[in-house]
ROROSE-204175 format. One record per residue (C-alpha): residue in one letter; x negated, y, z negated; residue number from 0. Coordinates in steps of 0.25 Angstrom, whole numbers. Layout:
BEGIN
REC  residuo   east  north     up  num
REC        A      X      Y      Z  NUM
...
END
This chain:
BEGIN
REC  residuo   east  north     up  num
REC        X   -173     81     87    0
REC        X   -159     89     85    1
REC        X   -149     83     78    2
REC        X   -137     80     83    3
REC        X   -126     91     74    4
REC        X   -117     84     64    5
REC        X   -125     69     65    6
REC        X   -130     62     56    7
REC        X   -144     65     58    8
REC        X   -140     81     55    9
REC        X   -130     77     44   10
REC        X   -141     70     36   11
REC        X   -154     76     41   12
REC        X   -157     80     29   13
REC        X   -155     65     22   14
REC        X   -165     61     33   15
REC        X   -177     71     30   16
REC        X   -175     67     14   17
REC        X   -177     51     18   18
REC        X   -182     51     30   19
REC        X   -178     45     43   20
REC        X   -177     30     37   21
REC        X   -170     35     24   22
REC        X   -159     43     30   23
REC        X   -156     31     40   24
REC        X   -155     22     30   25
REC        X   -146     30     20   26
REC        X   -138     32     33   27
REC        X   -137     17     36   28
REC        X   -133     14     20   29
REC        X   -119      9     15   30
REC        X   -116     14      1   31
REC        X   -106      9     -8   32
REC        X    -99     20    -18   33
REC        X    -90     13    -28   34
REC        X    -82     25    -35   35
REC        X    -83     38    -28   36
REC        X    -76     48    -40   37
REC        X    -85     56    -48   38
REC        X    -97     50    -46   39
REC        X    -97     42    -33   40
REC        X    -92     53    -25   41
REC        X   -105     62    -27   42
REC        X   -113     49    -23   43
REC        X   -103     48    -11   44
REC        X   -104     62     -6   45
REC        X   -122     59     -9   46
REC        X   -123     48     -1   47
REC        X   -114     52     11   48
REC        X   -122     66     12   49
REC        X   -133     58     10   50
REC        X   -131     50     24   51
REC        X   -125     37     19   52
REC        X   -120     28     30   53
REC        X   -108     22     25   54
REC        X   -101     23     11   55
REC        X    -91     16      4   56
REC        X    -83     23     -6   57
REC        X    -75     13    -15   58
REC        X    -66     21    -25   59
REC        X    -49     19    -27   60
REC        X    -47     34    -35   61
REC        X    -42     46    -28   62
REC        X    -45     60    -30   63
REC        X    -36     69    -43   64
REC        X    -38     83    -45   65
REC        X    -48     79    -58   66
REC        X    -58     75    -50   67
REC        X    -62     88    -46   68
REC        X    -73     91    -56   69
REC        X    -82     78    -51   70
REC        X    -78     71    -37   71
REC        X    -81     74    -25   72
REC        X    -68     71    -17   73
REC        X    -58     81    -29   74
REC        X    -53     92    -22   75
REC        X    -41     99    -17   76
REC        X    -31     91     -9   77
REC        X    -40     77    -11   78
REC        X    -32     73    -25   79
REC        X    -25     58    -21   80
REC        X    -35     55    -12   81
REC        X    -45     43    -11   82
REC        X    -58     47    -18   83
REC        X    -64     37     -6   84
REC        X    -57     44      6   85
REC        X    -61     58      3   86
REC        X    -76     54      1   87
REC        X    -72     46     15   88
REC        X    -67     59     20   89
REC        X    -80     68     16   90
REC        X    -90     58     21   91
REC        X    -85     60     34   92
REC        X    -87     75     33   93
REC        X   -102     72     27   94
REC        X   -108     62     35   95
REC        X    -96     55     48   96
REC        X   -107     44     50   97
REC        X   -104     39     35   98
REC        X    -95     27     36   99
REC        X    -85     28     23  100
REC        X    -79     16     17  101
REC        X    -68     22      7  102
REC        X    -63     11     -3  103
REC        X    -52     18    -11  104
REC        X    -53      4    -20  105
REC        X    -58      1    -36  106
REC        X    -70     -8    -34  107
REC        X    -68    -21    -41  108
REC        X    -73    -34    -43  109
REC        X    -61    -38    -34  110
REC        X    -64    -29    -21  111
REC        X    -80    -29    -22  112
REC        X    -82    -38    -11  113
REC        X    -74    -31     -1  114
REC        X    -80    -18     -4  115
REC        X    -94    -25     -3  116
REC        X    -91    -29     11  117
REC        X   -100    -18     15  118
REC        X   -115    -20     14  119
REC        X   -119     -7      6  120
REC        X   -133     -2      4  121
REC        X   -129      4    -11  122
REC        X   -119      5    -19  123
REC        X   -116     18    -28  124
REC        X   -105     13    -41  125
REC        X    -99     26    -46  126
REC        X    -86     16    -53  127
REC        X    -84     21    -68  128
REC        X    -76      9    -70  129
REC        X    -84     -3    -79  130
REC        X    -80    -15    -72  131
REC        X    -82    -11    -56  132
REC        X    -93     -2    -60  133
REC        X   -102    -17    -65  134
REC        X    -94    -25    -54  135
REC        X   -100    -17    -44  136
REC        X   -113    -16    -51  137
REC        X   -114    -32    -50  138
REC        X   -110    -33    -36  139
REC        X   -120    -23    -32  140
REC        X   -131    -33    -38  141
REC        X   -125    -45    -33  142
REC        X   -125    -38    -19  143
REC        X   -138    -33    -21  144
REC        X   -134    -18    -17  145
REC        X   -139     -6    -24  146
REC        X   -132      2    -32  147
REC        X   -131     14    -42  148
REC        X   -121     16    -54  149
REC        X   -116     28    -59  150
REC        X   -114     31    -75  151
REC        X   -105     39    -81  152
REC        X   -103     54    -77  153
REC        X    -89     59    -85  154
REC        X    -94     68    -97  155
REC        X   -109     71    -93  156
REC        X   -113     85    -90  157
REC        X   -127     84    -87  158
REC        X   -130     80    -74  159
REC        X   -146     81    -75  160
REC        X   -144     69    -85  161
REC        X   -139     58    -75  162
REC        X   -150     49    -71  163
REC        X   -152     36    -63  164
REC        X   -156     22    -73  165
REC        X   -155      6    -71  166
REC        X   -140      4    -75  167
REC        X   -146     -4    -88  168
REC        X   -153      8    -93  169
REC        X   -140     19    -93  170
REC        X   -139     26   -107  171
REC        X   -128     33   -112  172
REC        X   -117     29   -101  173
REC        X   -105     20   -109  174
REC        X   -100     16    -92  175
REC        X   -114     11    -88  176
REC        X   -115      4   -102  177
REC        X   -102     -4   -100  178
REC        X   -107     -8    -86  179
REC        X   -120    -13    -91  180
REC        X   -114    -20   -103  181
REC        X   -104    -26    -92  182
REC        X   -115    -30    -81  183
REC        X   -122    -37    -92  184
REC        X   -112    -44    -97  185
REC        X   -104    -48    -84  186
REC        X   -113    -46    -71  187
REC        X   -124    -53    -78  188
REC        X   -134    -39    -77  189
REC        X   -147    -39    -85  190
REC        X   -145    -40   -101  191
REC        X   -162    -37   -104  192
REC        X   -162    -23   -107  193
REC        X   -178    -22    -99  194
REC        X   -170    -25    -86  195
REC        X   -164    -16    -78  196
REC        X   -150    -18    -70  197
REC        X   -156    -11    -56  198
REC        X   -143     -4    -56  199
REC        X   -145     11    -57  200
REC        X   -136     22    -63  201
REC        X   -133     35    -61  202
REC        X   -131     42    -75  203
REC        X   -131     48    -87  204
REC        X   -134     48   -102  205
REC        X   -129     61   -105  206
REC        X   -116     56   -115  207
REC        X   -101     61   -108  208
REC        X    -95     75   -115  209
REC        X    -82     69   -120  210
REC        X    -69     76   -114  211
REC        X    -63     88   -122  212
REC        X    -50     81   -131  213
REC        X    -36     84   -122  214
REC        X    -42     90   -111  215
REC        X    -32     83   -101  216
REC        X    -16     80   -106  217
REC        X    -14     64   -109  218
REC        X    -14     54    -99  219
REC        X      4     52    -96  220
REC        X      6     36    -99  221
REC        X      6     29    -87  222
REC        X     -4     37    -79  223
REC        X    -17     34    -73  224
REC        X    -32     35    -80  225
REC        X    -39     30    -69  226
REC        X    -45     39    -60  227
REC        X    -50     48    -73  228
REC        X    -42     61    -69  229
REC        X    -36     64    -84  230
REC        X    -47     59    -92  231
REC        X    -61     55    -95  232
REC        X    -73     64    -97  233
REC        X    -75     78    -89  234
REC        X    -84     75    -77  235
REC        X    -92     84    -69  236
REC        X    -97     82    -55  237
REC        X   -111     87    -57  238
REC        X   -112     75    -66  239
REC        X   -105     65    -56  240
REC        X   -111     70    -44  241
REC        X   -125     69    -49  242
REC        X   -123     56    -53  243
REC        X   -116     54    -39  244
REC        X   -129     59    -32  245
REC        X   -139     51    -41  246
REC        X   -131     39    -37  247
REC        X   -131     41    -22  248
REC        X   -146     45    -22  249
REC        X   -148     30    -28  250
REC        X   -140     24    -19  251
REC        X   -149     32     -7  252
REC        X   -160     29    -12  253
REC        X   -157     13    -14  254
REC        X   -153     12      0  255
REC        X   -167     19      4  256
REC        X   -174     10     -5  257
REC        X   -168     -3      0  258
REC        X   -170      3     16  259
REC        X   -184      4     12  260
REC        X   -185     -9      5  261
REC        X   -180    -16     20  262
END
């Protein structure tokens, strides 16, 4: 049968022959949550939309500086200012116009977490470097029963052939994941028995961060913002955060085709 130039069906021809008829169909019908889409959760944005995703939601307050050239998808000329969320928007259009794009330019939070949950969502990708949000959403994904896959820590690392995917209770070697064990023990009432696993997996590393040469930017003026990590932290590359980004959006594909299979 010919193909109808520019549809879906050529678009992603090539997603159908790799999972076959049924696979492609149900990746196409699937609804997948991305909370953060800097670094890391922009590679797995830009995965799943070329992957045939049917709707996304991108939830992410930041926008775009100049710095974030050496790792996000969205940093280049004429885009500083702009919502990190509303380019993505933009550029799934360009990629797949079926895809319907929620962009969220928001913090996730405890406090709007229900509102953002509105949607029934097939899987949830967590890409927040943040400690408290990053365990919150962990949680409600139990609660809500939705799979979901977390992503470890990519500022410093040099070695992408070193990030591999573990039970969130087994990660070595990754202060961030650390604190969020530490934090889902002692407040979300996860697992304490070291033989038990969480059924959370990570996306990570154990390769230990190269520390930043001393000086290497001017001080931070008084008053000015530290938040959106332009002046500081450790050097980043994007063939560490965009493997990372493909490994989670792989996971996430492969839960929604386990659980269509599991119906």
């Amino acid at each position: 049968m010919e193909l109808e130039i520019g549809s879906f069906e050529h678009r992603f021809s090539g997603i159908q022959r790799l999972y076959g008829k049924a696979g492609a169909e149900a990746v196409r019908k699937a609804h997948v949550l991305v909370v953060g889409v800097g670094g890391v959760g922009c590679w797995a944005v830009e995965a799943l939309a070329r992957t045939g995703i049917g709707q996304l939601t991108l939830v992410d307050w930041d926008d775009v500086c100049f710095s974030n050239s050496n790792r996000q998808l969205q940093a280049m000329t004429g885009m500083a200012g702009k919502a990190k969320v509303d380019i993505l928007k933009e550029r799934i259009a360009l990629i797949n116009p079926e895809c319907q794009v929620h962009a969220v330019r928001d913090f996730y939070t405890k406090d709007n977490a229900d509102d953002i949950f509105t949607h029934d969502f097939d899987y949830v990708v967590d890409a927040i470097d943040s400690l408290s949000p990053k365990c919150h959403l962990i949680a409600e994904c139990r609660k809500r029963k939705i799979g979901l896959v977390v992503s470890g820590s990519a500022g410093g690392r040099l070695d992408p052939s070193r990030i591999e995917v573990e039970d969130l209770s087994r990660t070595k070697y990754d202060p961030l994941l650390a604190r969020v064990r530490k934090k889902l023990r002692n407040e979300y009432g996860f697992t304490r028995y070291e033989k038990k696993k969480f059924k959370v997996e990570a996306v990570y590393t154990q390769e230990l961060p190269v520390l930043p040469e001393a000086c290497e930017v001017g001080e931070v003026e008084e008053g000015e913002s530290r938040n959106l990590d332009c002046r500081s932290g450790y050097g980043t590359a994007t063939f560490i955060t965009g493997v990372i980004g493909f490994m989670m959006s792989e996971r996430a594909v492969a839960g929604i085709l386990k659980k269509t299979k599991e119906k």
